[in-house]
MMTF fields as JSON, N, C-alpha, C and O atoms, coordinates in Angstrom:
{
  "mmtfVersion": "1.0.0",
  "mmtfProducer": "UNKNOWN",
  "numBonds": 447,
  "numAtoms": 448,
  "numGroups": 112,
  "numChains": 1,
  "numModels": 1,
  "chainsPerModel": [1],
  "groupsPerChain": [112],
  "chainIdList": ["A"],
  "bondAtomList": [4, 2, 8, 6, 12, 10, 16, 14, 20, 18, 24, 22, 28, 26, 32, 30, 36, 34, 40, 38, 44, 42, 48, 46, 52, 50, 56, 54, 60, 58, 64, 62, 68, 66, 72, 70, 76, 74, 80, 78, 84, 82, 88, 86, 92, 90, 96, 94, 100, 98, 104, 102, 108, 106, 112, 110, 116, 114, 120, 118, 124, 122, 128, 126, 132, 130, 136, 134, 140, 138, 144, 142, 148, 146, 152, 150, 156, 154, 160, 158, 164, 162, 168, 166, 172, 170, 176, 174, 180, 178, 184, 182, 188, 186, 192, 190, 196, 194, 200, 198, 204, 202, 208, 206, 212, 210, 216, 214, 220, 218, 224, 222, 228, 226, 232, 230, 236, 234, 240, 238, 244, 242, 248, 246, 252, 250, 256, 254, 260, 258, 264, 262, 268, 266, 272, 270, 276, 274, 280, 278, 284, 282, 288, 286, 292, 290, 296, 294, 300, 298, 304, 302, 308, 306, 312, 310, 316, 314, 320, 318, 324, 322, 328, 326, 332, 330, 336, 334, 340, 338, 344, 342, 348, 346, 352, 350, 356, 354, 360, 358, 364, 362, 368, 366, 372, 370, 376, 374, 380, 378, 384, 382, 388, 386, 392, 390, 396, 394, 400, 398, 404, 402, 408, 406, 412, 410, 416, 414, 420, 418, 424, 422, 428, 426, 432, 430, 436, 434, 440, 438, 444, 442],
  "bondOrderList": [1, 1, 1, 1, 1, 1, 1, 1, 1, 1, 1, 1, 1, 1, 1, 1, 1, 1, 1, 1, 1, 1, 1, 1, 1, 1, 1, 1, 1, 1, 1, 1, 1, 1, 1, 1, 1, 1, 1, 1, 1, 1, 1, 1, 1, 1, 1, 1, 1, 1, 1, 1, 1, 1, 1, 1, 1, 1, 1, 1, 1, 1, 1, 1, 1, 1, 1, 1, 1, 1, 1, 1, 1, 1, 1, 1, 1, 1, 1, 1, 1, 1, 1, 1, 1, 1, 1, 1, 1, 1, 1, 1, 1, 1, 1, 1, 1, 1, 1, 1, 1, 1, 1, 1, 1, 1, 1, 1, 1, 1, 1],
  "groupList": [{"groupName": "UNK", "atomNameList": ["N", "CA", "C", "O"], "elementList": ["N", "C", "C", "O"], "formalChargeList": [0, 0, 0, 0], "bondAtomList": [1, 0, 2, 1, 3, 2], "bondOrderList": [1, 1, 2], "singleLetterCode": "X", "chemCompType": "L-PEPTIDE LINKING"}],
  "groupTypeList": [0, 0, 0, 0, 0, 0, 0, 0, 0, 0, 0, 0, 0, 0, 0, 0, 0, 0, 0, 0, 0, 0, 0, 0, 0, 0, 0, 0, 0, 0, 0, 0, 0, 0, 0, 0, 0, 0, 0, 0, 0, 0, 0, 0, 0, 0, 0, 0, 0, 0, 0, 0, 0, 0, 0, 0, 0, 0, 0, 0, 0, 0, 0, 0, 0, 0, 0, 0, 0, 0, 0, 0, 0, 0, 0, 0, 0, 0, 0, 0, 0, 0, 0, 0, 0, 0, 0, 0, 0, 0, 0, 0, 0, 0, 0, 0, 0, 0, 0, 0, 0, 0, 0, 0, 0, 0, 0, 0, 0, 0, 0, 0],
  "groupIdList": [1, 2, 3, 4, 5, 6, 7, 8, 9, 10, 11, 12, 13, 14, 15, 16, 17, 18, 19, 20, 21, 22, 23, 24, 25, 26, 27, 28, 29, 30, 31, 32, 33, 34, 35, 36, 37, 38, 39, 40, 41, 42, 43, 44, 45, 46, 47, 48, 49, 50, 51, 52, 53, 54, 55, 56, 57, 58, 59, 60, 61, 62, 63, 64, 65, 66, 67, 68, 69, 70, 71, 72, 73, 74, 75, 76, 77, 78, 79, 80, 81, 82, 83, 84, 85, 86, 87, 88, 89, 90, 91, 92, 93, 94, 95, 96, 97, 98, 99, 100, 101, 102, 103, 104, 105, 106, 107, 108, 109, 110, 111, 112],
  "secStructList": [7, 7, 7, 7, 2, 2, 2, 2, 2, 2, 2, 2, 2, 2, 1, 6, 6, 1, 6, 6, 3, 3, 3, 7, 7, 5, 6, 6, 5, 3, 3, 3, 3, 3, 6, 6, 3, 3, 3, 3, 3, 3, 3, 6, 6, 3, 3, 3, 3, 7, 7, 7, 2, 2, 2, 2, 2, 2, 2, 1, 1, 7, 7, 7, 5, 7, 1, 1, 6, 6, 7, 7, 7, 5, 3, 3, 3, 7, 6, 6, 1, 1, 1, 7, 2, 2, 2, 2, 2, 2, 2, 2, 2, 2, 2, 2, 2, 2, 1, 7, 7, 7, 7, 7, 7, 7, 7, 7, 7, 7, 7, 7],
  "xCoordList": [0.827, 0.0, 0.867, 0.682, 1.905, 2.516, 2.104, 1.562, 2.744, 2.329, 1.894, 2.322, 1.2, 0.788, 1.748, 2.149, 1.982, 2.419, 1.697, 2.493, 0.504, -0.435, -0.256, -0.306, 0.027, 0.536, 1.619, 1.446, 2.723, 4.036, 3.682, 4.595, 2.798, 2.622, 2.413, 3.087, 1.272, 0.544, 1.287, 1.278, 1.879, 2.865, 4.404, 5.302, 4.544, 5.382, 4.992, 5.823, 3.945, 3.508, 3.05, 2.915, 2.851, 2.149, 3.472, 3.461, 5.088, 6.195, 6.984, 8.098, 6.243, 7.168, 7.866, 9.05, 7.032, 8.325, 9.193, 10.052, 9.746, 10.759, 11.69, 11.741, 12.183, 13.902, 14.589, 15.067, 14.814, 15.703, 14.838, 15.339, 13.489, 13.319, 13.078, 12.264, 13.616, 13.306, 12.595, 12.274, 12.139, 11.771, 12.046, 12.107, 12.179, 13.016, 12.583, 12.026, 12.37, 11.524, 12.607, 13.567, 12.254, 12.791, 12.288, 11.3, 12.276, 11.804, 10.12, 9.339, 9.923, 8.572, 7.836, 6.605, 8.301, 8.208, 8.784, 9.62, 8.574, 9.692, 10.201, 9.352, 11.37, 12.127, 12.156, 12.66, 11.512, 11.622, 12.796, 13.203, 13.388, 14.901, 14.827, 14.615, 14.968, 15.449, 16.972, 17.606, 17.364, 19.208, 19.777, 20.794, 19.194, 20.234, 20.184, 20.735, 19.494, 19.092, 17.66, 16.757, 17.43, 16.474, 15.814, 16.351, 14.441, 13.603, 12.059, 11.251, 11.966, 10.869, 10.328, 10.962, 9.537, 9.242, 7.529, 6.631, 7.5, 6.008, 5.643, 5.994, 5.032, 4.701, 3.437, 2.665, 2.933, 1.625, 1.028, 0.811, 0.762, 0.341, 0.276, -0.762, 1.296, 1.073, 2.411, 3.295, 2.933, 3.852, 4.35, 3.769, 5.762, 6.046, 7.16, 8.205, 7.428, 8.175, 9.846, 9.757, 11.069, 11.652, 11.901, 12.065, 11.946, 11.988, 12.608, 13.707, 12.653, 13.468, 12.67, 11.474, 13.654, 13.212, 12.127, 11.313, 12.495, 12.214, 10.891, 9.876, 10.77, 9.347, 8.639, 7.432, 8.913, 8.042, 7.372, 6.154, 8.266, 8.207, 6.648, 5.463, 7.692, 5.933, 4.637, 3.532, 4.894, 3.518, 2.883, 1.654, 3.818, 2.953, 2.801, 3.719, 1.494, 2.201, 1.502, 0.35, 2.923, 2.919, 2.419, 2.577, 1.627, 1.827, 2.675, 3.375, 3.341, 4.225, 3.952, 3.366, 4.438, 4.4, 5.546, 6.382, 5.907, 6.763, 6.23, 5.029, 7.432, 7.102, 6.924, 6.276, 7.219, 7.209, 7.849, 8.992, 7.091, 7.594, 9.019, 9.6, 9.523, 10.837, 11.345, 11.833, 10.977, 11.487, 11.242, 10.524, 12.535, 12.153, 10.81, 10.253, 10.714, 9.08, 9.273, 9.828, 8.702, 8.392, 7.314, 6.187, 7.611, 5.869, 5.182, 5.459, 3.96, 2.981, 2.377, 2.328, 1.678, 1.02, 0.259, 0.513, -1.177, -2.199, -2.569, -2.152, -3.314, -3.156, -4.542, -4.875, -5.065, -5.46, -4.558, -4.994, -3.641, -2.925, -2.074, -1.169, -1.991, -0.775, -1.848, -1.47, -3.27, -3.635, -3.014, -2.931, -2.442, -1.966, -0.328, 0.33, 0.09, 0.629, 1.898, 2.856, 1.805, 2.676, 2.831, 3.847, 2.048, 2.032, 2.912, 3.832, 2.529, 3.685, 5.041, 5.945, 5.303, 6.549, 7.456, 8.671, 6.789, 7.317, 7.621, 8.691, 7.102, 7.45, 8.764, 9.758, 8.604, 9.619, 11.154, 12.279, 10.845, 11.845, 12.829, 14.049, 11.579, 12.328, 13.171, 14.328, 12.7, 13.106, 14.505, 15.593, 13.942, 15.731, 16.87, 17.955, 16.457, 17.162, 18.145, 19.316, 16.921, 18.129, 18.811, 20.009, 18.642, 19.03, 20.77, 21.207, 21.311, 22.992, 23.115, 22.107, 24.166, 24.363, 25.059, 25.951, 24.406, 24.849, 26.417, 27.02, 27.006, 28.657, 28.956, 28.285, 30.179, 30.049, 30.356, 31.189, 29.602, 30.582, 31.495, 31.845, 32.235, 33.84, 33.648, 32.815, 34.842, 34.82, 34.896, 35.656, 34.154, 34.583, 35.758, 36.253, 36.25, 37.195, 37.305, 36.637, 38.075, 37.872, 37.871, 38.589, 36.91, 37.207, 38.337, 38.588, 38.946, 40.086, 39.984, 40.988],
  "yCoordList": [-1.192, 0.0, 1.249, 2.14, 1.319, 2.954, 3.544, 3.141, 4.962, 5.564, 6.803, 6.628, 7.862, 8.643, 10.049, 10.354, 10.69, 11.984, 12.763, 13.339, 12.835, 13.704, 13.409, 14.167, 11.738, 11.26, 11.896, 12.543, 12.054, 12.394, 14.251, 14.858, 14.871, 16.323, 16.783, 17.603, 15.993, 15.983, 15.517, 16.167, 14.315, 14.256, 14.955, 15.041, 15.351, 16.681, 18.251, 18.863, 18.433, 19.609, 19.358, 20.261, 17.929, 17.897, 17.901, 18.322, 17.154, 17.551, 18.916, 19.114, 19.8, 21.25, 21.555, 21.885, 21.416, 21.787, 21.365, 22.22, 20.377, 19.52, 20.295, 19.773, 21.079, 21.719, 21.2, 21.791, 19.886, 18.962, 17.77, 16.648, 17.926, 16.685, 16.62, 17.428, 15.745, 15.682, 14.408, 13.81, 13.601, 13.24, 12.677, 13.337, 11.241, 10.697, 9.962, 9.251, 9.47, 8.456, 7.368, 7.458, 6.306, 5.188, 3.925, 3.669, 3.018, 2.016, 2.355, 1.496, 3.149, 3.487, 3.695, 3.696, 3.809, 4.141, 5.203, 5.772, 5.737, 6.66, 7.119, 7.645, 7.041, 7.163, 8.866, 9.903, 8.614, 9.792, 10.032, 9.139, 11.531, 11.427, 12.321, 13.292, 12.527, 13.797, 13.715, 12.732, 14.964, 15.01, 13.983, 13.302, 14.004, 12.599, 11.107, 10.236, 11.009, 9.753, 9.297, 10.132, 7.83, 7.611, 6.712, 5.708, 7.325, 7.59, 6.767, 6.418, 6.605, 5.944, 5.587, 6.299, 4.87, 4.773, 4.685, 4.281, 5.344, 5.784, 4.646, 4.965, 3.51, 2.42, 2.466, 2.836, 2.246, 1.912, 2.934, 2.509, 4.247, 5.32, 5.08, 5.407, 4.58, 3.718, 4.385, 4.27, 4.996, 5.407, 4.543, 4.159, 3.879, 3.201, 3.406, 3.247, 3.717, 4.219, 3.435, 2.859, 3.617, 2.857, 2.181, 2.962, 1.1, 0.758, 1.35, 1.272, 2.165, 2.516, 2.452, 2.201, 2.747, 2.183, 3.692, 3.803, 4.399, 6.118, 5.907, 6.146, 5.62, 5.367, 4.495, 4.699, 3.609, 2.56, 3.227, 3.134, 4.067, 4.661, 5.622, 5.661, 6.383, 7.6, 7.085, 7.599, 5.975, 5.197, 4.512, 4.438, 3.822, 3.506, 1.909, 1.161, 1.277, -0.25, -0.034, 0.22, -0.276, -0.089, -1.138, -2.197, -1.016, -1.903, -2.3, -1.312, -3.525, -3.522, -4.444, -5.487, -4.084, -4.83, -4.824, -4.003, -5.522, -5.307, -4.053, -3.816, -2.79, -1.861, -2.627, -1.909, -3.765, -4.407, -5.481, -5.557, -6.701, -7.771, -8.535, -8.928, -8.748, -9.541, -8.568, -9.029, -6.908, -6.282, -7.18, -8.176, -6.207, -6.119, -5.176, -4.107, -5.961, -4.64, -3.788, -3.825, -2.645, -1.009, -0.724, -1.217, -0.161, 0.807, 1.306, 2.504, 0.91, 1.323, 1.95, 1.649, 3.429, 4.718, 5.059, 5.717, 4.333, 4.66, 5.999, 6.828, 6.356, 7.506, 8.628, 9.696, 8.251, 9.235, 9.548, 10.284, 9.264, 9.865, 10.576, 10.98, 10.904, 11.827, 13.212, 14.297, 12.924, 14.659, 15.808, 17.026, 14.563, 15.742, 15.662, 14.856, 17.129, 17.682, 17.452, 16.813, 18.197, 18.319, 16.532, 16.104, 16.081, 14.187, 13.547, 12.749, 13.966, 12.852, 13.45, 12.686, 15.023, 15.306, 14.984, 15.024, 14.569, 14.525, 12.658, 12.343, 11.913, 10.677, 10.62, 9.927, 11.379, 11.534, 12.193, 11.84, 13.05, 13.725, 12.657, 12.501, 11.953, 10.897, 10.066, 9.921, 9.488, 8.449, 8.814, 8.344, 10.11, 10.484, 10.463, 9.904, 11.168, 11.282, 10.128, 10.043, 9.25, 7.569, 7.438, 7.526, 7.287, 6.513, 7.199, 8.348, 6.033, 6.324, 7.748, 7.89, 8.484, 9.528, 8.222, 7.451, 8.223, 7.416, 7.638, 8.703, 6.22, 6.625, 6.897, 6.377, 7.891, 8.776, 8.064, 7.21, 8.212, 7.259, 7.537, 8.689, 6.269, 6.481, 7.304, 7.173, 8.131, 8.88, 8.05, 7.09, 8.448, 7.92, 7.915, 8.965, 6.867, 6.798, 7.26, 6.606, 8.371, 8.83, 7.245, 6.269, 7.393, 6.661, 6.877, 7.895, 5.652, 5.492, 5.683, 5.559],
  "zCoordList": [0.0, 0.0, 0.0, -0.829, 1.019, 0.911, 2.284, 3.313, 1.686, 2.993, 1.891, 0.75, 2.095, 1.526, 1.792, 2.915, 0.795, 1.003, 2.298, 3.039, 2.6, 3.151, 4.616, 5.585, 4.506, 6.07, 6.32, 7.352, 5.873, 6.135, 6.315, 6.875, 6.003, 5.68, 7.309, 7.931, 7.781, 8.599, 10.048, 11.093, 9.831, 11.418, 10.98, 11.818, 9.814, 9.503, 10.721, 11.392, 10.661, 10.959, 12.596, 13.422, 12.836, 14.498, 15.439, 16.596, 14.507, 14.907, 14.811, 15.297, 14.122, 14.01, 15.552, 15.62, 16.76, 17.944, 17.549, 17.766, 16.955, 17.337, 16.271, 15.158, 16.406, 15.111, 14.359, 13.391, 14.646, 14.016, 13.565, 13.642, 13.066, 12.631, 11.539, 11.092, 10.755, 9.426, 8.859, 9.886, 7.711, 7.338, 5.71, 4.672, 5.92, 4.194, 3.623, 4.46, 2.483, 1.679, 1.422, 0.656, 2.23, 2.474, 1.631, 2.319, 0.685, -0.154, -0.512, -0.923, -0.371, -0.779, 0.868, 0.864, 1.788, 2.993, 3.601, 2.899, 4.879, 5.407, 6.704, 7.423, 7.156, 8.278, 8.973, 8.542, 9.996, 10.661, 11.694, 12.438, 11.671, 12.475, 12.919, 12.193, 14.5, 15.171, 15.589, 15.974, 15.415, 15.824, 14.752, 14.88, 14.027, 13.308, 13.491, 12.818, 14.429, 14.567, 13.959, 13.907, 13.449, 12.802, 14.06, 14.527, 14.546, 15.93, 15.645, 16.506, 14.225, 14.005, 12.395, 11.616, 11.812, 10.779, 10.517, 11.256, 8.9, 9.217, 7.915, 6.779, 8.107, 7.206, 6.745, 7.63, 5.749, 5.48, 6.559, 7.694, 6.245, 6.778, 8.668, 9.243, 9.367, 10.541, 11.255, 10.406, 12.366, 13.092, 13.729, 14.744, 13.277, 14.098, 15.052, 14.421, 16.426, 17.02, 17.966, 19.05, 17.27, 18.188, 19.56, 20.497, 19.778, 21.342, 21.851, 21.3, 22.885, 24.105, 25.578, 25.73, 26.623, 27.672, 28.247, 29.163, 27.473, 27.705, 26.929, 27.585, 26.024, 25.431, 26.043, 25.913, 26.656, 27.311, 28.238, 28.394, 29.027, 30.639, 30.135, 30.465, 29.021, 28.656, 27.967, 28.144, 27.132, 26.584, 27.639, 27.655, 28.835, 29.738, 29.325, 29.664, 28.489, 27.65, 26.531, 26.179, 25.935, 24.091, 23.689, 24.295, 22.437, 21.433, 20.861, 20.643, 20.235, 19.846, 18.922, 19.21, 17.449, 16.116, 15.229, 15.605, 14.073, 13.24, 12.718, 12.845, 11.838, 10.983, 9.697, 8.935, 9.136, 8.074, 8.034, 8.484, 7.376, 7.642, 8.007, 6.995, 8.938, 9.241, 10.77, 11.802, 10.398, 11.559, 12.568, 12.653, 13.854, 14.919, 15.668, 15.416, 16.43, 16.866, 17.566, 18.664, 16.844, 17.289, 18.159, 18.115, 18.694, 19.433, 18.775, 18.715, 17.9, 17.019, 18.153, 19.346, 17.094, 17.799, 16.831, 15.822, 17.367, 16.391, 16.213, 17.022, 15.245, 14.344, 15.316, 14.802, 16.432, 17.144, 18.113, 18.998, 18.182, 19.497, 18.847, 19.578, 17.739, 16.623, 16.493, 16.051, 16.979, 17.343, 18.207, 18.052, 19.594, 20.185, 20.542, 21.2, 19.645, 19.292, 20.061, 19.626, 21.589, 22.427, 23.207, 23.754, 23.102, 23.39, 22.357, 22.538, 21.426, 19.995, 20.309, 20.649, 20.205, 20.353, 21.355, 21.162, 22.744, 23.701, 23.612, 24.131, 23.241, 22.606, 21.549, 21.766, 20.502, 19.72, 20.259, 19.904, 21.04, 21.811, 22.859, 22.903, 23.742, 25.038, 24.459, 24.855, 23.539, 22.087, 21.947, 22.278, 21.162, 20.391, 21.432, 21.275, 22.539, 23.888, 24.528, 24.897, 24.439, 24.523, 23.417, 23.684, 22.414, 21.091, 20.857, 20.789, 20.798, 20.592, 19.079, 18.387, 18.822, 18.154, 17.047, 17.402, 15.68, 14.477, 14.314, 14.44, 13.964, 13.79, 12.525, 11.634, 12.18, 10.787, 10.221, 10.527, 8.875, 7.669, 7.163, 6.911, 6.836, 6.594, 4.892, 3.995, 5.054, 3.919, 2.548, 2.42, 1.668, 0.144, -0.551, -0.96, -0.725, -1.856, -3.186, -3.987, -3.737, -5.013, -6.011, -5.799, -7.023, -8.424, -9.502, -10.147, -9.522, -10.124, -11.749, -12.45]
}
């Protein structure tokens, strides 16, 4: 199925607190990242949020499903609780907060 542009528009805009978050089109899917870290994935119009122990603490008890077949399971956050605003961000925020800083990639080799 996809995820729809309009999905990504929409928890685009319910995340604006957040400064650093961006948003990427991943295999026909897409990875959401605050600070650089990739914090969650939005599948088949569906939020799926990385495990951490910081997310557990604020969801309280998650759901937990694959983002797509074979994953490991995420904290799915059904699509009424992405109304409020200052609730999703503060999920996305605790998240990023744990999650290790990505290690840089090694520089490219010029072509010979």
């Amino acid at each position: 199925m996809g995820t729809r542009a309009e999905t990504i528009e929409f928890l685009t805009d319910q995340l604006s607190a957040l400064p650093s978050l961006r948003t990427r089109r991943m295999f026909g899917e897409y990875g959401v990242y605050c600070d650089d870290k990739i914090v969650a994935l939005v599948c088949d119009d569906t939020l799926f949020v990385k495990p951490t122990e910081a997310g557990r603490a604020y969801l309280g008890t998650p759901e937990e499903a694959p983002a797509y077949p074979g994953s490991k399971p995420y904290f799915k956050v059904d699509g009424d609780r992405w109304e409020d605003r200052d609730w999703l961000a503060g999920l996305i925020d605790c998240t990023a907060a744990e999650l290790p800083v990505p290690k840089p990639k090694p520089a490219r080799k010029p072509k010979k």
